[in-house]
HTML snippet that shows the backbone in 3Dmol.js (N, CA, C, O; Angstrom):
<script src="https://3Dmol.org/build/3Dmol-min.js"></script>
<div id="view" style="width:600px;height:400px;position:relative"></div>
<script>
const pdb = `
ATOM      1  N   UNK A   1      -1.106  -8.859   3.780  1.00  0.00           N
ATOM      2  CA  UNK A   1      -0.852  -8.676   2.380  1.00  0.00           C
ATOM      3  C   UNK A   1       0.444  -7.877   2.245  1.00  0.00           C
ATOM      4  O   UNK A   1       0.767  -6.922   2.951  1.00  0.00           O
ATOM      5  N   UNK A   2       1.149  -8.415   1.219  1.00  0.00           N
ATOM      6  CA  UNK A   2       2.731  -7.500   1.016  1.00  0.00           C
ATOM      7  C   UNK A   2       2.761  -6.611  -0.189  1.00  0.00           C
ATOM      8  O   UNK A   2       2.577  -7.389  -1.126  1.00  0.00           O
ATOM      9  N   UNK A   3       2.862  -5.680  -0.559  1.00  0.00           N
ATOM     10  CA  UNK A   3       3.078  -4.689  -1.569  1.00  0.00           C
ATOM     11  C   UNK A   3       4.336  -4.266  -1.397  1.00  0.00           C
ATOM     12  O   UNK A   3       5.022  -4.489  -0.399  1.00  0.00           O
ATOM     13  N   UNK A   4       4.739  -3.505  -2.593  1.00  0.00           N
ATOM     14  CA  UNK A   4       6.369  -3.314  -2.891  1.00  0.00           C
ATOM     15  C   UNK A   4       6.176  -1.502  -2.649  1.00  0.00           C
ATOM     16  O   UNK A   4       5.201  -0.800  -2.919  1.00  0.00           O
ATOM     17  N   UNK A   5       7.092  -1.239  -2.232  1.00  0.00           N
ATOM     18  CA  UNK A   5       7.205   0.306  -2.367  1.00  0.00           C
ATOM     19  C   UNK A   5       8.448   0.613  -3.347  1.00  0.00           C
ATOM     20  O   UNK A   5       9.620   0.260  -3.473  1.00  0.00           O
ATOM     21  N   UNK A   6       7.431   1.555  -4.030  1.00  0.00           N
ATOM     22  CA  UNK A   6       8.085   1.673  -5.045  1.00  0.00           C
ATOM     23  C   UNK A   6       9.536   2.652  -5.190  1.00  0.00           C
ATOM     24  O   UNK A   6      10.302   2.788  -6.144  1.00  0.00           O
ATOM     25  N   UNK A   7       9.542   3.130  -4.100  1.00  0.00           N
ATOM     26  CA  UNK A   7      10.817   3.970  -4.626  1.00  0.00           C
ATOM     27  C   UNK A   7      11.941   3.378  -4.368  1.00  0.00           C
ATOM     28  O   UNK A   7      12.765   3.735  -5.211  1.00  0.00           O
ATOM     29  N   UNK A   8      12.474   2.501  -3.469  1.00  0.00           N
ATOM     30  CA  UNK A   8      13.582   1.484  -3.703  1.00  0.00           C
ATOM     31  C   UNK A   8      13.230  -0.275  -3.679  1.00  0.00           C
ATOM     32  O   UNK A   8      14.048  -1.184  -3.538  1.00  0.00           O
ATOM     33  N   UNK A   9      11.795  -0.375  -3.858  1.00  0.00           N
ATOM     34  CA  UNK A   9      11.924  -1.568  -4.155  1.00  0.00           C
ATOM     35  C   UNK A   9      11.419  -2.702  -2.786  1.00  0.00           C
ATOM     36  O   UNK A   9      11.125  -3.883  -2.972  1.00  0.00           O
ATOM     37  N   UNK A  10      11.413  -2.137  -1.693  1.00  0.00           N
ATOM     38  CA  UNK A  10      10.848  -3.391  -0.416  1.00  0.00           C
ATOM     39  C   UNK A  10       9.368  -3.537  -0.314  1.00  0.00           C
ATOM     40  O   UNK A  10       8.362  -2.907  -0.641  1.00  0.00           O
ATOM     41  N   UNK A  11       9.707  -4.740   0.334  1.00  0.00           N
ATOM     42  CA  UNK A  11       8.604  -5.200   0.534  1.00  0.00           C
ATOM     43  C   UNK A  11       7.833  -4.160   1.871  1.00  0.00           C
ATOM     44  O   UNK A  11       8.371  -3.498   2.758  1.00  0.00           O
ATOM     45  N   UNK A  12       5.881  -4.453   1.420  1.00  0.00           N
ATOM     46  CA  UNK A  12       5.883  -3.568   2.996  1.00  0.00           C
ATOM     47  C   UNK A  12       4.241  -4.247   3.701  1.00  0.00           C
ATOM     48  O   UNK A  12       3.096  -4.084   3.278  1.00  0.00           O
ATOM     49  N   UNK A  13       4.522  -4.679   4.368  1.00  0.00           N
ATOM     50  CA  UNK A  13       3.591  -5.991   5.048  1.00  0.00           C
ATOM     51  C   UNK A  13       2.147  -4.514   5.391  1.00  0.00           C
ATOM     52  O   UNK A  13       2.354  -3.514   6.078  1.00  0.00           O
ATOM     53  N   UNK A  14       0.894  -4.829   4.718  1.00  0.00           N
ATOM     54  CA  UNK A  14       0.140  -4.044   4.952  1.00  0.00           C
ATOM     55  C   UNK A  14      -0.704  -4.669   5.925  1.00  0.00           C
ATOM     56  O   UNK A  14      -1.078  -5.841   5.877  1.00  0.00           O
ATOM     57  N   UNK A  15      -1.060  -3.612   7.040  1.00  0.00           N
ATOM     58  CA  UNK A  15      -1.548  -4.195   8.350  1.00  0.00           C
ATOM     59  C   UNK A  15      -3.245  -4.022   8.165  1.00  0.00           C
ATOM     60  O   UNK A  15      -4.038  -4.938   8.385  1.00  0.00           O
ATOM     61  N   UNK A  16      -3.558  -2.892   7.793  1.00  0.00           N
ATOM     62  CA  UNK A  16      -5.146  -2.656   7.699  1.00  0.00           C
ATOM     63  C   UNK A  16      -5.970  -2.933   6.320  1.00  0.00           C
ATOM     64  O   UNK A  16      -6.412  -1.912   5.792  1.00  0.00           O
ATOM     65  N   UNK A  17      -6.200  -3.988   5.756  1.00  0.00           N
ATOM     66  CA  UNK A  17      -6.385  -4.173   4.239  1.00  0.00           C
ATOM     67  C   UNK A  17      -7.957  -3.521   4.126  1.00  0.00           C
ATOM     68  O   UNK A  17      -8.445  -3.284   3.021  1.00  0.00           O
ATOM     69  N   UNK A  18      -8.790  -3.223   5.560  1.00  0.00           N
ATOM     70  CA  UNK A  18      -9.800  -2.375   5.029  1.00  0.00           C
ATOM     71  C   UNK A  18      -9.226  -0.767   4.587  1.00  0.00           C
ATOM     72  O   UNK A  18      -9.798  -0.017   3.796  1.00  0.00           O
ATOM     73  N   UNK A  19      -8.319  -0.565   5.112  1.00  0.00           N
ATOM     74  CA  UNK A  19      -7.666   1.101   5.112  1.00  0.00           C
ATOM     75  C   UNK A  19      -7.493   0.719   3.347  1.00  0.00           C
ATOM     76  O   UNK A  19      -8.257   1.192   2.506  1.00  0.00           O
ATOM     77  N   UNK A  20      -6.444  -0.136   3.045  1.00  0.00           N
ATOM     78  CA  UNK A  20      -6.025  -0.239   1.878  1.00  0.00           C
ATOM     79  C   UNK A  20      -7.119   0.318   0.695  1.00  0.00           C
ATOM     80  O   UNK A  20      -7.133   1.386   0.083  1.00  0.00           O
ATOM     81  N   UNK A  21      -8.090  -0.939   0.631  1.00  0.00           N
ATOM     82  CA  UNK A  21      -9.039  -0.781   0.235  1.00  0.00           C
ATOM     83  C   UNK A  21     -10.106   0.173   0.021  1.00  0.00           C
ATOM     84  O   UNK A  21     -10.806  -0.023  -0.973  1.00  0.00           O
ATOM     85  N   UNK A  22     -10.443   1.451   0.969  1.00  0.00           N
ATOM     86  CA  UNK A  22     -10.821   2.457   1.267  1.00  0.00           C
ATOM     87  C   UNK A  22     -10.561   3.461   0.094  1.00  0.00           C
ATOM     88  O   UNK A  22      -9.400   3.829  -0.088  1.00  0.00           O
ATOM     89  N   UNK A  23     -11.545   3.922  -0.702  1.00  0.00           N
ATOM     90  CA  UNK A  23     -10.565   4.927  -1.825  1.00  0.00           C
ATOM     91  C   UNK A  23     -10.642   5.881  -1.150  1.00  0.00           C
ATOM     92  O   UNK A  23      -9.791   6.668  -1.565  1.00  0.00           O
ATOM     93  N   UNK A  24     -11.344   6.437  -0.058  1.00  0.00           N
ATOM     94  CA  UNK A  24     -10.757   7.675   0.975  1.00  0.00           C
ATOM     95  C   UNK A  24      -9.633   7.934   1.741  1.00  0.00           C
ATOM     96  O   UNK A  24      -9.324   9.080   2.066  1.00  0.00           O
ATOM     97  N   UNK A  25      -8.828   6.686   2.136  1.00  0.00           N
ATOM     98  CA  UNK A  25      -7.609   6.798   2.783  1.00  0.00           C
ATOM     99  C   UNK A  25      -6.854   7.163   1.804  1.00  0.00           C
ATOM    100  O   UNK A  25      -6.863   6.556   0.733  1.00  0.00           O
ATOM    101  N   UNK A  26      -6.138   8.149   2.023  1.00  0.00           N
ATOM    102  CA  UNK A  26      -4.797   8.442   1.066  1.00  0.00           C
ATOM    103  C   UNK A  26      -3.528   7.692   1.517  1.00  0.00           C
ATOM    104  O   UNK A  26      -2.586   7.741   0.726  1.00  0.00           O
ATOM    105  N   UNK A  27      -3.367   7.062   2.569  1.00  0.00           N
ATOM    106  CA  UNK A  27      -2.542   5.970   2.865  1.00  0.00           C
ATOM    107  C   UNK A  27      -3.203   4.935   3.812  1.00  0.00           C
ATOM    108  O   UNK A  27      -4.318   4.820   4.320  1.00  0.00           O
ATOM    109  N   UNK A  28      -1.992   4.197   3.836  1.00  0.00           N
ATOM    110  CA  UNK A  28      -2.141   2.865   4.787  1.00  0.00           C
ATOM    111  C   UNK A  28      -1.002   2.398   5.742  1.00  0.00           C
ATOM    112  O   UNK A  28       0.143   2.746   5.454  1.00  0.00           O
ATOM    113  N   UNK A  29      -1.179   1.763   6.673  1.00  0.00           N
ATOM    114  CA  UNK A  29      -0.622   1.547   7.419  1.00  0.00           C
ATOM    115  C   UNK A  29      -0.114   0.137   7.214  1.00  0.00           C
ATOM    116  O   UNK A  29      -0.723  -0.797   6.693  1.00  0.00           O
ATOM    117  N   UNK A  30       1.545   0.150   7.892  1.00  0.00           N
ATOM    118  CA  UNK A  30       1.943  -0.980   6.882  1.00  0.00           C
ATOM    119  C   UNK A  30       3.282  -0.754   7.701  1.00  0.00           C
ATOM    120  O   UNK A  30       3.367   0.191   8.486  1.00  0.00           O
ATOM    121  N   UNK A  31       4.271  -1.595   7.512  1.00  0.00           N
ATOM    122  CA  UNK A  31       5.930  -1.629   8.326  1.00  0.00           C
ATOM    123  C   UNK A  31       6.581  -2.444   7.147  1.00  0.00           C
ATOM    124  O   UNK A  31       5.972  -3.311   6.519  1.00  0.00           O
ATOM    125  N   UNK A  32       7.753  -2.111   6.937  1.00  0.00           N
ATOM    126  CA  UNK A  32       8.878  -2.512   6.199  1.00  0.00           C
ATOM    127  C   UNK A  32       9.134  -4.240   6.516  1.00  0.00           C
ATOM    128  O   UNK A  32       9.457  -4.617   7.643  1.00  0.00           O
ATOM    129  N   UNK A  33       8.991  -4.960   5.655  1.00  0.00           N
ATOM    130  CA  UNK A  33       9.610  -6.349   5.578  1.00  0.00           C
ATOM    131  C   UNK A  33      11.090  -6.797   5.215  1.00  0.00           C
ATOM    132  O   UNK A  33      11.518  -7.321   4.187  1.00  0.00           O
ATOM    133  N   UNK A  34      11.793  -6.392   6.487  1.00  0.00           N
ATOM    134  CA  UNK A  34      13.383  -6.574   6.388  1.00  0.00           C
ATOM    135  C   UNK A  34      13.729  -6.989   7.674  1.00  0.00           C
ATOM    136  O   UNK A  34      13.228  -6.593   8.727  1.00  0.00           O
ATOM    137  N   UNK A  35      14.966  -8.135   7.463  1.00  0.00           N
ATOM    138  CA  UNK A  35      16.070  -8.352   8.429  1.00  0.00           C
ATOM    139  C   UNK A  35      14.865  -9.256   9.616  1.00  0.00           C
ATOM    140  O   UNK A  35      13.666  -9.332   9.348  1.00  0.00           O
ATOM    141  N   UNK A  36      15.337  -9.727  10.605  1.00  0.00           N
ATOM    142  CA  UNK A  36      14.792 -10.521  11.297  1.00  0.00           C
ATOM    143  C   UNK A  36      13.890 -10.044  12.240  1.00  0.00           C
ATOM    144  O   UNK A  36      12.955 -10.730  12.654  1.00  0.00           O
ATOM    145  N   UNK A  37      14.186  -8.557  12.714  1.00  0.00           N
ATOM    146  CA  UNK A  37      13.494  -8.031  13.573  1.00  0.00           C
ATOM    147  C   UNK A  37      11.756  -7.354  12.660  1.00  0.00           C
ATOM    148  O   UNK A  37      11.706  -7.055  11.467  1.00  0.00           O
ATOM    149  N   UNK A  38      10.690  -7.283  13.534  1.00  0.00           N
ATOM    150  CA  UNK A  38       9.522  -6.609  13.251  1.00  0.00           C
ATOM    151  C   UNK A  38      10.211  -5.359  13.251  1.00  0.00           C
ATOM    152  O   UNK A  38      11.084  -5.054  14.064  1.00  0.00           O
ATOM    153  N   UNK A  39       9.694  -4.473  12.092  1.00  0.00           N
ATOM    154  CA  UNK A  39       9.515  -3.281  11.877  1.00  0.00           C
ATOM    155  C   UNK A  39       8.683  -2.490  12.756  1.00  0.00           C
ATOM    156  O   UNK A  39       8.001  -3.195  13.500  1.00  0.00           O
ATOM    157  N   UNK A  40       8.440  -0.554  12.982  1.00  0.00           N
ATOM    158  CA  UNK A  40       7.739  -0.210  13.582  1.00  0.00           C
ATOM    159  C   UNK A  40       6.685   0.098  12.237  1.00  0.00           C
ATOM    160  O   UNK A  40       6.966   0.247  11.048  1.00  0.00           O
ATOM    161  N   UNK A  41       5.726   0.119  12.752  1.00  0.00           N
ATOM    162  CA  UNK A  41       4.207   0.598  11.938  1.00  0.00           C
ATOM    163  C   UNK A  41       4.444   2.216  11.361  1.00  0.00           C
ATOM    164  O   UNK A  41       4.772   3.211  12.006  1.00  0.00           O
ATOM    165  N   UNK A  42       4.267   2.129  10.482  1.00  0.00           N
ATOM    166  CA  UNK A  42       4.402   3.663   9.704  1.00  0.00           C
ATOM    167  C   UNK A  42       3.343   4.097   8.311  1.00  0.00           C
ATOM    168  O   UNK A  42       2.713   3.170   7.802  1.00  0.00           O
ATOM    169  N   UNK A  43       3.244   4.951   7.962  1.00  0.00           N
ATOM    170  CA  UNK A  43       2.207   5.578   7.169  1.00  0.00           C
ATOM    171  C   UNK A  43       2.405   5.452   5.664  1.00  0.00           C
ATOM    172  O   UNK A  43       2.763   6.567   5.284  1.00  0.00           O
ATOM    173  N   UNK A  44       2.354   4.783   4.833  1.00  0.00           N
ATOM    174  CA  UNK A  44       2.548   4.853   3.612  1.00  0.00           C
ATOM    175  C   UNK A  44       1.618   5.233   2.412  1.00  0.00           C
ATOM    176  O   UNK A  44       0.651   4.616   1.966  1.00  0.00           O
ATOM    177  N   UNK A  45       2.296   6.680   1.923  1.00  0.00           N
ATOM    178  CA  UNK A  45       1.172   6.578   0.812  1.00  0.00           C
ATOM    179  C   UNK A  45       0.627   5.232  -0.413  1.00  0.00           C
ATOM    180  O   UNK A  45       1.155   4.200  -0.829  1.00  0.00           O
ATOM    181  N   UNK A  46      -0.745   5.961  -0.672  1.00  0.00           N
ATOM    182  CA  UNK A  46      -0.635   4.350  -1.817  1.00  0.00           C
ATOM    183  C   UNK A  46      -0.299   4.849  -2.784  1.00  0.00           C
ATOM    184  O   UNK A  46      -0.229   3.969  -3.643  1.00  0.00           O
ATOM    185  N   UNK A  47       0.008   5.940  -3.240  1.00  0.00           N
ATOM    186  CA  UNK A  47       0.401   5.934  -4.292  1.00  0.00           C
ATOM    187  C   UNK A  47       2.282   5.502  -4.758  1.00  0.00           C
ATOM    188  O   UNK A  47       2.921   5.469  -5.810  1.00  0.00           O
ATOM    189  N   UNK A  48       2.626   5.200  -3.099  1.00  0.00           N
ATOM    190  CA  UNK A  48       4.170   5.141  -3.504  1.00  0.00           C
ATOM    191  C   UNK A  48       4.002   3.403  -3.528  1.00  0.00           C
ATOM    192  O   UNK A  48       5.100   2.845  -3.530  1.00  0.00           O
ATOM    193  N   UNK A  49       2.867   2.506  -3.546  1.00  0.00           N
ATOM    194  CA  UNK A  49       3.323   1.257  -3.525  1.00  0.00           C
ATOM    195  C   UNK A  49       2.433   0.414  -4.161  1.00  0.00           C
ATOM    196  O   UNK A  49       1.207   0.481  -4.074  1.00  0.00           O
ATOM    197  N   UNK A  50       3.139  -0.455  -4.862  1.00  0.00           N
ATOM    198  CA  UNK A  50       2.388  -1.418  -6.328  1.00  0.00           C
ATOM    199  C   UNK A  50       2.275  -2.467  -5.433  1.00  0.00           C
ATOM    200  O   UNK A  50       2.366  -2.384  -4.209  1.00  0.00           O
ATOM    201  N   UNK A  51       1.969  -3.977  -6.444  1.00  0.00           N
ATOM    202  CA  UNK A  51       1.870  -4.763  -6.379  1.00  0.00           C
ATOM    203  C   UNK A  51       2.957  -5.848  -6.789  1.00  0.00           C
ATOM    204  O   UNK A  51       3.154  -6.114  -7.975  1.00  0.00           O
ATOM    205  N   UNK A  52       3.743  -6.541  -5.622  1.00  0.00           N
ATOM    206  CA  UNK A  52       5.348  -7.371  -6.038  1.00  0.00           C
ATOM    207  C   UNK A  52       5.160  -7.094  -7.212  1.00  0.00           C
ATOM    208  O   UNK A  52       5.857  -6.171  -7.633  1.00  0.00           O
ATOM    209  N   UNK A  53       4.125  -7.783  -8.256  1.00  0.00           N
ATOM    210  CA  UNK A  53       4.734  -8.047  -9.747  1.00  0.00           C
ATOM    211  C   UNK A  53       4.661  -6.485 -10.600  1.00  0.00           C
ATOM    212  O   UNK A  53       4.365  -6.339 -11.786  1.00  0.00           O
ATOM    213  N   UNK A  54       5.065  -5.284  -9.501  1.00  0.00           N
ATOM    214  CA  UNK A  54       4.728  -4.414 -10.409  1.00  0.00           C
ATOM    215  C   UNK A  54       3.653  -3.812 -11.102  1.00  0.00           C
ATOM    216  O   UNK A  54       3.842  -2.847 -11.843  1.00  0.00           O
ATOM    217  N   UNK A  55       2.216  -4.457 -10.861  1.00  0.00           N
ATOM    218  CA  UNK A  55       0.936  -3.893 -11.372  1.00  0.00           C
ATOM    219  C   UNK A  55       0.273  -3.105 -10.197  1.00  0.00           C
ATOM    220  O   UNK A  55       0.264  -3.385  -8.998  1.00  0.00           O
ATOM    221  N   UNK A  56      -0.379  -1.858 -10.976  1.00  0.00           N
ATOM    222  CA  UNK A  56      -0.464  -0.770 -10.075  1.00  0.00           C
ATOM    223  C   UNK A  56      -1.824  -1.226  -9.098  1.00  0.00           C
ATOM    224  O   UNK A  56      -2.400  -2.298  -9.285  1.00  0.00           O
ATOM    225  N   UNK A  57      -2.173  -0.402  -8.204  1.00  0.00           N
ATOM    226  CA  UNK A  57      -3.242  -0.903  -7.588  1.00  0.00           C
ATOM    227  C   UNK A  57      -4.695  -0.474  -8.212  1.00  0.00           C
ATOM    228  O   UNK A  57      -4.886   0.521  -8.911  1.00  0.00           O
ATOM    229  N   UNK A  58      -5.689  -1.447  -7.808  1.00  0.00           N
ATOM    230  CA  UNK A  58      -6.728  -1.040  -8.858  1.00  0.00           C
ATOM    231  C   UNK A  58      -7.443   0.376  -8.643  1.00  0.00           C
ATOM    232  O   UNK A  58      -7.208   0.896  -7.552  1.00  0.00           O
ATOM    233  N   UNK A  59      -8.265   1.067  -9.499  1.00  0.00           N
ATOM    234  CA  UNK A  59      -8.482   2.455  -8.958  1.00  0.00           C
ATOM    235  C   UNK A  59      -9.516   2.913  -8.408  1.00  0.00           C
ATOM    236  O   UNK A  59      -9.650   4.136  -8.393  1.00  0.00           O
ATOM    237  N   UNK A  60     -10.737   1.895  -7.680  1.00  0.00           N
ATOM    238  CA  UNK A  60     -11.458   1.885  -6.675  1.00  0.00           C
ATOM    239  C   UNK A  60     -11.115   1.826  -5.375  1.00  0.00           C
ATOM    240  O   UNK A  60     -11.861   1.960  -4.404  1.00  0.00           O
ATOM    241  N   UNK A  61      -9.454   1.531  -5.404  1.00  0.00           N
ATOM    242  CA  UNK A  61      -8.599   1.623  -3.923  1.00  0.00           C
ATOM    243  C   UNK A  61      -8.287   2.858  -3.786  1.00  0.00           C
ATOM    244  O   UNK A  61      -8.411   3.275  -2.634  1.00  0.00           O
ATOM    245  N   UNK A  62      -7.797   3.855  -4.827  1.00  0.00           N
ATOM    246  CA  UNK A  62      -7.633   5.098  -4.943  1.00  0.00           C
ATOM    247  C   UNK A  62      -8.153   6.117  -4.841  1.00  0.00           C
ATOM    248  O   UNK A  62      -7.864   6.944  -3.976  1.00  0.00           O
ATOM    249  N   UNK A  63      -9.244   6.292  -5.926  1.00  0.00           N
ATOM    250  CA  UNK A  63     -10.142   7.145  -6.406  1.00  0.00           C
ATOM    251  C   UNK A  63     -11.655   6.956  -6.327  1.00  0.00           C
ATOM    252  O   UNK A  63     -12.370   6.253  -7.041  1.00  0.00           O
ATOM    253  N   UNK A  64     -12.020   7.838  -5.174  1.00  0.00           N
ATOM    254  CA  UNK A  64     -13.658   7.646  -4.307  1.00  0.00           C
ATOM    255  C   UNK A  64     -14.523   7.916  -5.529  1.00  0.00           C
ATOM    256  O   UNK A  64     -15.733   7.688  -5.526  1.00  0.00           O
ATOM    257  N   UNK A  65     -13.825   8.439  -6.635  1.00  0.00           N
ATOM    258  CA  UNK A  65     -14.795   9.240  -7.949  1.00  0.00           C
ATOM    259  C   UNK A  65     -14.627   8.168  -9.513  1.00  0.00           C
ATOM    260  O   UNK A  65     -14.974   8.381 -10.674  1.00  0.00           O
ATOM    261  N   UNK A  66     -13.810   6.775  -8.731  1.00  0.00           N
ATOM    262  CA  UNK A  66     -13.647   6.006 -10.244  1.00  0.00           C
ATOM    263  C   UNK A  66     -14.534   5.533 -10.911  1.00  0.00           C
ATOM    264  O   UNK A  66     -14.324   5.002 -12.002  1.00  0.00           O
ATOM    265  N   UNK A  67     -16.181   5.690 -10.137  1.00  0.00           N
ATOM    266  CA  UNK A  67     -16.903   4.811 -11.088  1.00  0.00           C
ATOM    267  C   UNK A  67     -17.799   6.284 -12.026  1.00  0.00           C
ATOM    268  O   UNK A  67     -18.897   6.071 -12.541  1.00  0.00           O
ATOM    269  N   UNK A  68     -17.347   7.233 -12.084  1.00  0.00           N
ATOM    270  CA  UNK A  68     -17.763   8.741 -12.691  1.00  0.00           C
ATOM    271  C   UNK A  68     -16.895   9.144 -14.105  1.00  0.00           C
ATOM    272  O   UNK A  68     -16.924  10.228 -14.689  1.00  0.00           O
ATOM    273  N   UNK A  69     -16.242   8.129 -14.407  1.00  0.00           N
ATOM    274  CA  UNK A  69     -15.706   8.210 -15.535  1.00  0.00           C
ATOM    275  C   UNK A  69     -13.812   8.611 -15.549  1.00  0.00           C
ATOM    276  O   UNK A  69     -13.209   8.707 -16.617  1.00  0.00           O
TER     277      UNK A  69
END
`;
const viewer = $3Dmol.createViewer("view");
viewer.addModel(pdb, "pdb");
viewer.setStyle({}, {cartoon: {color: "spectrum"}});
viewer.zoomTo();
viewer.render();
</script>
């Protein structure tokens, strides 16, 4: 799955979509989608990365406390 990071805009190929998914992980693991070569694996918060079209991620990915109001 690819999500955009938001502070300049790339793409960032997410490797663990159970991590993603997890509202306990405060990040995920994921590598930059650029240039021809594989990226190395690195730590990304979720809060720095949307969805390409810009819609945020939903907040059961986030927040272990979203269904509490």
């Amino acid at each position: 799955m690819f999500l955009k990071f938001r502070p300049d805009s790339s793409l960032v190929e997410v490797l663990d979509i159970k991590q993603l998914m997890d509202p306990f992980a405060s990040s995920v693991t994921g590598r930059f989608h650029a240039g021809e070569e594989i990226q190395e694996p690195q730590a990304f918060s979720k809060t720095e990365l949307v969805f390409p079209s810009d819609e945020a991620m939903p907040r059961c990915w986030l927040n272990p406390a979203f269904h509490q109001g």
